[in-house]
N, C-alpha and C positions, 0 to 999 in steps of 0.2 A: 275173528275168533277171540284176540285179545278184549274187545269191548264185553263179547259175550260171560268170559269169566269175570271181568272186573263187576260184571251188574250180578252175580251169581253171588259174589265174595261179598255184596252189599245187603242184599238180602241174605243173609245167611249170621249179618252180623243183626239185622234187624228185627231177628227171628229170636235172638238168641235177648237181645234186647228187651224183647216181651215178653218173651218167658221170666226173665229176672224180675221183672215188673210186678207181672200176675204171680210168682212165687213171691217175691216180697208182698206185697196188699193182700195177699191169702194170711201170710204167717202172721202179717200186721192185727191183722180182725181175730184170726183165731187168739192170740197172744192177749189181746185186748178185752175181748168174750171172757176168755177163761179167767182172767184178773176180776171182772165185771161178776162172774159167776160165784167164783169163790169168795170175793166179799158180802157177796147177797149171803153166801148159806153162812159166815162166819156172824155176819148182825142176826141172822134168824136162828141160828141155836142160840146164843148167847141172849135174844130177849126171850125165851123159851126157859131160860134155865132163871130166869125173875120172872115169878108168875103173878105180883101186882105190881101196881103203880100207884101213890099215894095222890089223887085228883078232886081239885074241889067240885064240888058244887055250886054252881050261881042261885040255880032255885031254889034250896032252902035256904033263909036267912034269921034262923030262929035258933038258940042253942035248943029248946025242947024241943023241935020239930028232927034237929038235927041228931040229937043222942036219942028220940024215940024210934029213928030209923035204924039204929045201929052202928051209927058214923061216929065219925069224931069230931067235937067242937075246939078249933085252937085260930087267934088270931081275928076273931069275929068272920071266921069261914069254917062251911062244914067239909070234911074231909072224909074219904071214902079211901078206904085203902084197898078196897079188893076190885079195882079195876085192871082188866086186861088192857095190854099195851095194842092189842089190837082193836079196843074201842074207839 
């Protein structure tokens, strides 16, 4: 009878053991998720609320080619200022 409850009291600690496991690596991931989530939408309003991005050009390498498209010439490179940051 004594063996009986001692193997009961071991599993019972064993049980309890896992549970603290799988509730810790649950709250671990959620915790981690939600940090992960919330900096995504923090960079994604914030390059939303900058609607260009000042990006040269390789292929034009002409100031006329360059201000007949509507760009800007500084630096011996053409610049485009109305690029989205999600090109």
């Amino acid at each position: 009878m004594r063996d009986h409850l001692h193997n009961e009291k071991g599993k019972f600690y064993w049980k309890i053991l896992l549970k603290l496991m799988i509730y810790g690596t649950c709250s671990t991931v959620l915790f981690t998720a939600s940090i992960v989530i919330v900096k995504s939408l923090f960079f994604y309003f914030n390059s939303i609320t900058k609607s260009s991005y000042p990006t040269s050009v390789p292929w034009i390498d002409s100031q006329y080619e360059c201000e007949y498209t509507g760009r800007t010439w500084n630096e011996n490179q053409c610049w485009d200022k109305e690029q989205s940051p999600w090109f």
